[in-house]
mmCIF file as gemmi writes it, N, C-alpha and C atoms, coordinates in Angstrom:
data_model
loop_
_atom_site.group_PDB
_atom_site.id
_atom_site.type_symbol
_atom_site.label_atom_id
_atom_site.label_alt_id
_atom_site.label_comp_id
_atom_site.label_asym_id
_atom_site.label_entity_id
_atom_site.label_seq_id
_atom_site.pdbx_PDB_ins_code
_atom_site.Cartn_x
_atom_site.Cartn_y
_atom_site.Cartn_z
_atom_site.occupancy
_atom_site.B_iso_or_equiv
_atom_site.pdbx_formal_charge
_atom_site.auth_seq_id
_atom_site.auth_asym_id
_atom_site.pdbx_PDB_model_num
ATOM 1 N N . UNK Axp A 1 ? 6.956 22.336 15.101 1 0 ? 1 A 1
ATOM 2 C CA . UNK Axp A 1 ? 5.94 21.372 14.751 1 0 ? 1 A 1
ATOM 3 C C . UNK Axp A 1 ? 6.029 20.17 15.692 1 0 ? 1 A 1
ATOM 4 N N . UNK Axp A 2 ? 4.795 19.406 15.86 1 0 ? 2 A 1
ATOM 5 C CA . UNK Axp A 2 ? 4.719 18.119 16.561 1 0 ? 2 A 1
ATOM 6 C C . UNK Axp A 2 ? 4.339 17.266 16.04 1 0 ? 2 A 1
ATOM 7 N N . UNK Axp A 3 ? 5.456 16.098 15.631 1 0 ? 3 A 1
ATOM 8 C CA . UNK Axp A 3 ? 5.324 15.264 14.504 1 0 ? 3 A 1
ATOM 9 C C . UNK Axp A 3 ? 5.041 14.182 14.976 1 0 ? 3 A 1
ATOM 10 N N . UNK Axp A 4 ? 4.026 13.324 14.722 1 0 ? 4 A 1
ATOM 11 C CA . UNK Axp A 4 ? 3.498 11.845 15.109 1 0 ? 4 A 1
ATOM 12 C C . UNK Axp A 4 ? 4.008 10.632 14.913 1 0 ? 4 A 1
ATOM 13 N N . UNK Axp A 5 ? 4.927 10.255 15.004 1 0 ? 5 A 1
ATOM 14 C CA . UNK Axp A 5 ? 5.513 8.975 14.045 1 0 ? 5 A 1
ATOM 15 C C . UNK Axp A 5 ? 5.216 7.421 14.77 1 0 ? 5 A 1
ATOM 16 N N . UNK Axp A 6 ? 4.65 6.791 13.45 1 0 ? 6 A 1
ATOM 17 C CA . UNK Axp A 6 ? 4.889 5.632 14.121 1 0 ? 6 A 1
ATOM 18 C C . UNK Axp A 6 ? 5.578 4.379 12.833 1 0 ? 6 A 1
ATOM 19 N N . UNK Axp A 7 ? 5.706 3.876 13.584 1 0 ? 7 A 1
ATOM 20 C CA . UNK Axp A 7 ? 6.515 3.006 12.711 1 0 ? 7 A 1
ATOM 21 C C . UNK Axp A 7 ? 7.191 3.185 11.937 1 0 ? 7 A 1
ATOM 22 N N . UNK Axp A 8 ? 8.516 4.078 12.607 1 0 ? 8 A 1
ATOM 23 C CA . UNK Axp A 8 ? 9.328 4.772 11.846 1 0 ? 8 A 1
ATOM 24 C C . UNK Axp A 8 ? 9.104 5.823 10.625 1 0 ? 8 A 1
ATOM 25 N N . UNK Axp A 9 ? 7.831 6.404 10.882 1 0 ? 9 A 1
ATOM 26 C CA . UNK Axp A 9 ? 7.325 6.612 9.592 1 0 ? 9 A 1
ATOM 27 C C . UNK Axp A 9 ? 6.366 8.31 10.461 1 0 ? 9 A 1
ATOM 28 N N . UNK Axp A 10 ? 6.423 9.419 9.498 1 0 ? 10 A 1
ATOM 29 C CA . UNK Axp A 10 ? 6.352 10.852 10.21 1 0 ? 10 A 1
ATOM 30 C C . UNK Axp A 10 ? 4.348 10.176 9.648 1 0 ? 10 A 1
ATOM 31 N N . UNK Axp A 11 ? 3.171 10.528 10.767 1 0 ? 11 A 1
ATOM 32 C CA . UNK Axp A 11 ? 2.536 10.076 10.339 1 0 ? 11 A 1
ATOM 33 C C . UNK Axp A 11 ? 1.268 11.724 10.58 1 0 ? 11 A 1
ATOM 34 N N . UNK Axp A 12 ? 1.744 12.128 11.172 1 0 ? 12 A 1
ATOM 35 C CA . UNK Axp A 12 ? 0.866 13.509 10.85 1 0 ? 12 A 1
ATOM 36 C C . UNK Axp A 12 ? 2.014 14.921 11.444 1 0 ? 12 A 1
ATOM 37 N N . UNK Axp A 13 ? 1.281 16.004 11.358 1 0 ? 13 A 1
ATOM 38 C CA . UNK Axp A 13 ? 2.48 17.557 11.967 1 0 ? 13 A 1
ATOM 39 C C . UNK Axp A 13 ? 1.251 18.335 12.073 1 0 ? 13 A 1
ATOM 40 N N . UNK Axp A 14 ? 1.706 18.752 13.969 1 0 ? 14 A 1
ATOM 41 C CA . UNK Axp A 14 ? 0.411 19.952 14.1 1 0 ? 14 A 1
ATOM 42 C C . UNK Axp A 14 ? 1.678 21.019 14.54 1 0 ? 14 A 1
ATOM 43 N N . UNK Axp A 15 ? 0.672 22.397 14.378 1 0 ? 15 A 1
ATOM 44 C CA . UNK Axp A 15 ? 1.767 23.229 14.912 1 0 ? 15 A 1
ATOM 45 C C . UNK Axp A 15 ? 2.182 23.348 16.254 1 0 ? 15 A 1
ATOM 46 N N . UNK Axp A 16 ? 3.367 23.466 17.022 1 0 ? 16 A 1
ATOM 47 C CA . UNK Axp A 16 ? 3.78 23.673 18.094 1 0 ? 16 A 1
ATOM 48 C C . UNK Axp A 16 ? 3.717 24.559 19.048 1 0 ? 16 A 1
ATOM 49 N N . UNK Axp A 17 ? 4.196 25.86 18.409 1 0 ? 17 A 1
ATOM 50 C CA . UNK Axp A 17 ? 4.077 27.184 18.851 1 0 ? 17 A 1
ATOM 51 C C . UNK Axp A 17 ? 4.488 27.613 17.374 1 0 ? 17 A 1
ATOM 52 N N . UNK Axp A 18 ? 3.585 29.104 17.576 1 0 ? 18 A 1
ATOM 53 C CA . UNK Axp A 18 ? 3.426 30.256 16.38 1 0 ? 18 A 1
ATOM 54 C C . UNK Axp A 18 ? 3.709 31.19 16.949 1 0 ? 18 A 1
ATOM 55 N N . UNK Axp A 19 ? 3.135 32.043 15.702 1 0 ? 19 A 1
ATOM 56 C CA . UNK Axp A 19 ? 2.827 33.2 15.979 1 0 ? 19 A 1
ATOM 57 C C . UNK Axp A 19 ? 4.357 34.772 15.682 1 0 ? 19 A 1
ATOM 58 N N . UNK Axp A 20 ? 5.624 33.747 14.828 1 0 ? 20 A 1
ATOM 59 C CA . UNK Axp A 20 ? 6.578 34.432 14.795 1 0 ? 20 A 1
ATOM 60 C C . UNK Axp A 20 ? 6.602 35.166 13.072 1 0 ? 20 A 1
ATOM 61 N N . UNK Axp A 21 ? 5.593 34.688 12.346 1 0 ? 21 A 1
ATOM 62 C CA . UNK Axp A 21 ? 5.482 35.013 11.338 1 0 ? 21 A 1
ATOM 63 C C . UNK Axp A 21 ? 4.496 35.446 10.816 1 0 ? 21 A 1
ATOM 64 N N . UNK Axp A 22 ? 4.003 37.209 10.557 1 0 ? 22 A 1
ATOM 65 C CA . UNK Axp A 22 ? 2.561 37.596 10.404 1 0 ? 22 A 1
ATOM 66 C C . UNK Axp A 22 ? 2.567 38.384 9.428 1 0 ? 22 A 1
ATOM 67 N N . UNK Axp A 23 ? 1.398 37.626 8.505 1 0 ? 23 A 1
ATOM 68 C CA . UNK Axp A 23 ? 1.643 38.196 7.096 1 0 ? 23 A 1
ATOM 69 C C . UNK Axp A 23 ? 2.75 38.328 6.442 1 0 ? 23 A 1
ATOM 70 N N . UNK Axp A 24 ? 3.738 37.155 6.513 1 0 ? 24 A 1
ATOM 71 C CA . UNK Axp A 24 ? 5.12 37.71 5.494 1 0 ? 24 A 1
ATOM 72 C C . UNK Axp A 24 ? 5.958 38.231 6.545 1 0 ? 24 A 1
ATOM 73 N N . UNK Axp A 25 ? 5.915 38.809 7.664 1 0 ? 25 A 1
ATOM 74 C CA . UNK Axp A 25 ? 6.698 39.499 8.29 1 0 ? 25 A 1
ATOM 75 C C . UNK Axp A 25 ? 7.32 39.277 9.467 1 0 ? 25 A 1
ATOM 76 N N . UNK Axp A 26 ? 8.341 38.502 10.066 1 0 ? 26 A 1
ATOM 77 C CA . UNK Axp A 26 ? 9.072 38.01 11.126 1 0 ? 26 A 1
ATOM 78 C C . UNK Axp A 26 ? 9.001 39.033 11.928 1 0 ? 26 A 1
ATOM 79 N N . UNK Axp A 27 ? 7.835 38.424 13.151 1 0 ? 27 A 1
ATOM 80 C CA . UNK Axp A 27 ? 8.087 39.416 14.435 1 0 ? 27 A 1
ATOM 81 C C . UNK Axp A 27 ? 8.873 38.627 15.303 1 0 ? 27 A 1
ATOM 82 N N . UNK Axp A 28 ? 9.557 37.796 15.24 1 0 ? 28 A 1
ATOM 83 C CA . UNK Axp A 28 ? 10.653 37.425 16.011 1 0 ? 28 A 1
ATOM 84 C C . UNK Axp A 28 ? 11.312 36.068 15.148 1 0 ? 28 A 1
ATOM 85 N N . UNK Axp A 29 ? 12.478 35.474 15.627 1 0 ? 29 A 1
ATOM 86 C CA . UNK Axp A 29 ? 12.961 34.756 14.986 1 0 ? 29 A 1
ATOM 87 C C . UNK Axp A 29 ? 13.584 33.927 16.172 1 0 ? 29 A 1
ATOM 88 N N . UNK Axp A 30 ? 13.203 32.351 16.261 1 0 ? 30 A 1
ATOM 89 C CA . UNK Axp A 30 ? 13.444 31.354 17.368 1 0 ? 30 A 1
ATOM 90 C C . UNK Axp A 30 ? 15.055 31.064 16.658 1 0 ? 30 A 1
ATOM 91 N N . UNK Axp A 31 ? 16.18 31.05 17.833 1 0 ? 31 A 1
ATOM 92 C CA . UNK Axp A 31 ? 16.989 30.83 17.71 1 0 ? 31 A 1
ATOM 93 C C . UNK Axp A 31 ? 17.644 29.097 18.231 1 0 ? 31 A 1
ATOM 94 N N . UNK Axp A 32 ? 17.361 29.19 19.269 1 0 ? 32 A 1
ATOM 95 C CA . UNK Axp A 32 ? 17.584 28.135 20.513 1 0 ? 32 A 1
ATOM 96 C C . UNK Axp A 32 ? 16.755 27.559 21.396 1 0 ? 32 A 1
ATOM 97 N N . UNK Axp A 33 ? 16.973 26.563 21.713 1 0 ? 33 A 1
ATOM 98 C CA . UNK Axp A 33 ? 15.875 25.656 22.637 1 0 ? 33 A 1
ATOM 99 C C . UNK Axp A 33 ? 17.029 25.044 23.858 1 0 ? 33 A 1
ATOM 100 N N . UNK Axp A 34 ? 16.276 24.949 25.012 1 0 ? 34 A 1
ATOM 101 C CA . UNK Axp A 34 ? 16.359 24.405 25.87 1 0 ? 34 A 1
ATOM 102 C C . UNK Axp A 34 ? 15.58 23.564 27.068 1 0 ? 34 A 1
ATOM 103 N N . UNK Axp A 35 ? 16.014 22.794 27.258 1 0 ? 35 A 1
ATOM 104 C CA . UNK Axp A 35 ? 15.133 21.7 28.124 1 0 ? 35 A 1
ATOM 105 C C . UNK Axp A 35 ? 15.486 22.201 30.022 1 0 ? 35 A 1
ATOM 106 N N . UNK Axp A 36 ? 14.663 22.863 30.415 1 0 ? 36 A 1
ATOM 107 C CA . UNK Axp A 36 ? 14.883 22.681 32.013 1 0 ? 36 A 1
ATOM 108 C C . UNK Axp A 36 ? 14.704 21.779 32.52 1 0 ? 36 A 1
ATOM 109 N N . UNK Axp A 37 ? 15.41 21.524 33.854 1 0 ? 37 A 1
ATOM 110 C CA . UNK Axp A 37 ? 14.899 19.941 35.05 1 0 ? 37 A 1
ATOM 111 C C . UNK Axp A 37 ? 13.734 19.679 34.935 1 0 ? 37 A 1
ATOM 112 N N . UNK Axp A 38 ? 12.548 20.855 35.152 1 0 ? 38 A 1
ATOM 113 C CA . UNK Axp A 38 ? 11.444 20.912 35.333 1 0 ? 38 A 1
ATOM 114 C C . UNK Axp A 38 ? 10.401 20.429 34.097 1 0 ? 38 A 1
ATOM 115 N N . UNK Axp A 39 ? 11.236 20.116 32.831 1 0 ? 39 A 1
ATOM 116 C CA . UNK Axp A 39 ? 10.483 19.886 31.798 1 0 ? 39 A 1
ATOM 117 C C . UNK Axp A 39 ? 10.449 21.162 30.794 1 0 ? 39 A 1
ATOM 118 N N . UNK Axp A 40 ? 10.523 22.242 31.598 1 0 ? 40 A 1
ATOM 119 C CA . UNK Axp A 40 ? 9.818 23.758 30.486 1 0 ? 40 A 1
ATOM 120 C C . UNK Axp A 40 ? 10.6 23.672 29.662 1 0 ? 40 A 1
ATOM 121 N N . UNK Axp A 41 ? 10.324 24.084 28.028 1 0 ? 41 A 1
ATOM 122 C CA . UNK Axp A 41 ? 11.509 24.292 26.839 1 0 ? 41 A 1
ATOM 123 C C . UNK Axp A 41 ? 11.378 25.956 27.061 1 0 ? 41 A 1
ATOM 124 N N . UNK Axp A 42 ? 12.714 26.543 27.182 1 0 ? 42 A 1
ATOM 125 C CA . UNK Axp A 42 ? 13.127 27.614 27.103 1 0 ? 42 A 1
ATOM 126 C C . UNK Axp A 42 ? 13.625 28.007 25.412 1 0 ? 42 A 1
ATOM 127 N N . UNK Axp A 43 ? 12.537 29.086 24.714 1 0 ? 43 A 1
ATOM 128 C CA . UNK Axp A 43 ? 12.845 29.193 23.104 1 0 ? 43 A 1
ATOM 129 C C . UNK Axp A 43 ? 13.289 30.436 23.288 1 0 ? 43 A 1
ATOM 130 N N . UNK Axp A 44 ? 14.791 30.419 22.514 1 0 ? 44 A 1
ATOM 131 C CA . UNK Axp A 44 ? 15.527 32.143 22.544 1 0 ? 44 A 1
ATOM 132 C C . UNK Axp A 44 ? 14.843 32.914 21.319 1 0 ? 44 A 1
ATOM 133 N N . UNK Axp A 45 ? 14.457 33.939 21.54 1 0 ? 45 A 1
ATOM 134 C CA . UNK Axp A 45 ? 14.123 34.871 19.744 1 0 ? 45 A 1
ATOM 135 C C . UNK Axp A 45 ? 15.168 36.087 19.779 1 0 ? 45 A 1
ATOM 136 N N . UNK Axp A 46 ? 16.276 35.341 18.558 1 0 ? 46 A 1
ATOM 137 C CA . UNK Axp A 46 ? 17.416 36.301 18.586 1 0 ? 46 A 1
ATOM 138 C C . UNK Axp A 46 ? 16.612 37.776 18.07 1 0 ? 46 A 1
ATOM 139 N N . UNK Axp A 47 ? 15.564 38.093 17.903 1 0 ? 47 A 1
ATOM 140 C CA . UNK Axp A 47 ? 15.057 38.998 17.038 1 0 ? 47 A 1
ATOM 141 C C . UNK Axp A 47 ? 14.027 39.891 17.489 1 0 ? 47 A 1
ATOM 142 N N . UNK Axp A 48 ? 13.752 39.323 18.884 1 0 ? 48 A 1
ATOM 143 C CA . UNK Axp A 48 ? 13.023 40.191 19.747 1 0 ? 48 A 1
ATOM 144 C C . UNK Axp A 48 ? 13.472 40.391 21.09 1 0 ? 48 A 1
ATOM 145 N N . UNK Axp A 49 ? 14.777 39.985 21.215 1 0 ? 49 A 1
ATOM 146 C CA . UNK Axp A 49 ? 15.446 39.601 22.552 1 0 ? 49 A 1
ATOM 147 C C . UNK Axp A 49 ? 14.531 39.085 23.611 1 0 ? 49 A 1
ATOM 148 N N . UNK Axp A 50 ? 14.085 37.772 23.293 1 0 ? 50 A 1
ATOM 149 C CA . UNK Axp A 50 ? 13.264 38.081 24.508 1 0 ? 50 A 1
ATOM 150 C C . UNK Axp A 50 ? 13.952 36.012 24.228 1 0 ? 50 A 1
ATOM 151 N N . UNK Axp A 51 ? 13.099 35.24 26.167 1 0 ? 51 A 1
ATOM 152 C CA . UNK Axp A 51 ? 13.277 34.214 26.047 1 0 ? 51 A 1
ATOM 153 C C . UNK Axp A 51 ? 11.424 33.628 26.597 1 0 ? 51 A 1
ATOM 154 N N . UNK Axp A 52 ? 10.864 32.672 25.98 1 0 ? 52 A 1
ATOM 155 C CA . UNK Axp A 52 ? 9.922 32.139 26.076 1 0 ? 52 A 1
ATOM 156 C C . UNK Axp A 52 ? 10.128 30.905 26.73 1 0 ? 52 A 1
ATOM 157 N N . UNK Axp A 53 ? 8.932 30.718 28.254 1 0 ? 53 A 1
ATOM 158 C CA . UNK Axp A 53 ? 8.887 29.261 28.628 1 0 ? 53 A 1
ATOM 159 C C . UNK Axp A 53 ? 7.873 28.653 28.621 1 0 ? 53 A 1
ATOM 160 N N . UNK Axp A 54 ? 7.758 27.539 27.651 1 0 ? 54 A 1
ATOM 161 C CA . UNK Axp A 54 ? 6.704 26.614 27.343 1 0 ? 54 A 1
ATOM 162 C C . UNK Axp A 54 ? 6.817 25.545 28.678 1 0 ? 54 A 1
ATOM 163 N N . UNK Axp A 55 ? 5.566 25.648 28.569 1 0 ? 55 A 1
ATOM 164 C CA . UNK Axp A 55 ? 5.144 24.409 30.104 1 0 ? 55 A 1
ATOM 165 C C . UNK Axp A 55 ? 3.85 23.388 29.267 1 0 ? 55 A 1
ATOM 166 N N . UNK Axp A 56 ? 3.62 22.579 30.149 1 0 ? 56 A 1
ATOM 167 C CA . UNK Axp A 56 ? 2.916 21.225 30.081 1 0 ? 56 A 1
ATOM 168 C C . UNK Axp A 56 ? 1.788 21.167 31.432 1 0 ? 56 A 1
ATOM 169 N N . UNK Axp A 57 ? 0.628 21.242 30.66 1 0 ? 57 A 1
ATOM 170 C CA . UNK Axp A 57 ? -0.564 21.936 32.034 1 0 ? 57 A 1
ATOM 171 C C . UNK Axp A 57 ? -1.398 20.632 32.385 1 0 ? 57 A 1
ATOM 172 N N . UNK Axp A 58 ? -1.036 19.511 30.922 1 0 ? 58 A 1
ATOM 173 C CA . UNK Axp A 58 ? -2.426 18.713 30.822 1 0 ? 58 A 1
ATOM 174 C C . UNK Axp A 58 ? -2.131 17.662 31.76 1 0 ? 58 A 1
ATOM 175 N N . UNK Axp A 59 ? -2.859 16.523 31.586 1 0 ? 59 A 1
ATOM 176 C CA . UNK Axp A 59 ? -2.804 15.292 32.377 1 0 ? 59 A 1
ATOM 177 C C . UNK Axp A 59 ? -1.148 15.083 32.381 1 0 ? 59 A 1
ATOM 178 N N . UNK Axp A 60 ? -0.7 13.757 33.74 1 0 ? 60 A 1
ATOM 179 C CA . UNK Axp A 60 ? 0.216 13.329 33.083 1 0 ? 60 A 1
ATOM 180 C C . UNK Axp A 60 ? 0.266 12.163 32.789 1 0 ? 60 A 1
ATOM 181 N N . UNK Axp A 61 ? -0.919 11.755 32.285 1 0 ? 61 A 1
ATOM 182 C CA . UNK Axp A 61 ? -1.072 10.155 31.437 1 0 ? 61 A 1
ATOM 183 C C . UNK Axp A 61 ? -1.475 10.783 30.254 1 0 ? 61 A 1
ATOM 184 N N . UNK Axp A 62 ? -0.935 11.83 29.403 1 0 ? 62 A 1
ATOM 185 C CA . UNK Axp A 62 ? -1.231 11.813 28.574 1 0 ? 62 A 1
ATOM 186 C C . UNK Axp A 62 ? -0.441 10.719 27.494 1 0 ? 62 A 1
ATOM 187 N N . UNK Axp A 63 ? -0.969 10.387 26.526 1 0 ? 63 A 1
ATOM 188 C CA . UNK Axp A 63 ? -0.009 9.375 25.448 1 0 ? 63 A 1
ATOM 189 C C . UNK Axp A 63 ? 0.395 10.525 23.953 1 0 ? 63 A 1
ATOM 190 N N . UNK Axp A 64 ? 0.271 11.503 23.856 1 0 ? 64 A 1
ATOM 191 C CA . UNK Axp A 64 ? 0.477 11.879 22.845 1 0 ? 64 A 1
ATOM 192 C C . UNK Axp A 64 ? 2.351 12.647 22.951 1 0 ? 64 A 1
């Protein structure tokens, strides 16, 4: 989830990444996270052996 906070205070939650839970049924299970130099979060799924790299495409003035 990506949680909004301001003023010390959680002020909304959108989802982050999905897609590991369909209908009731774990098609994979996120174990671990990691941060590369480059920014990418590397997510382990002990449950599909596999490793996922999330990247960042948008502006980079974004404020969110």
């Amino acid at each position: 989830m990506f949680v909004k906070v301001e003023n010390d205070r959680a002020t909304s939650y959108e989802p982050f990444a999905s897609g590991w839970l369909k209908g009731g049924t774990a098609s994979g299970r996120p174990a671990d996270v990691l941060v590369m130099p480059d920014g990418a979060l590397l997510i382990s799924d002990d449950k599909a052996g596999r490793i996922y790299r999330v990247t960042y495409s948008g502006s980079s003035g974004a404020t969110r």
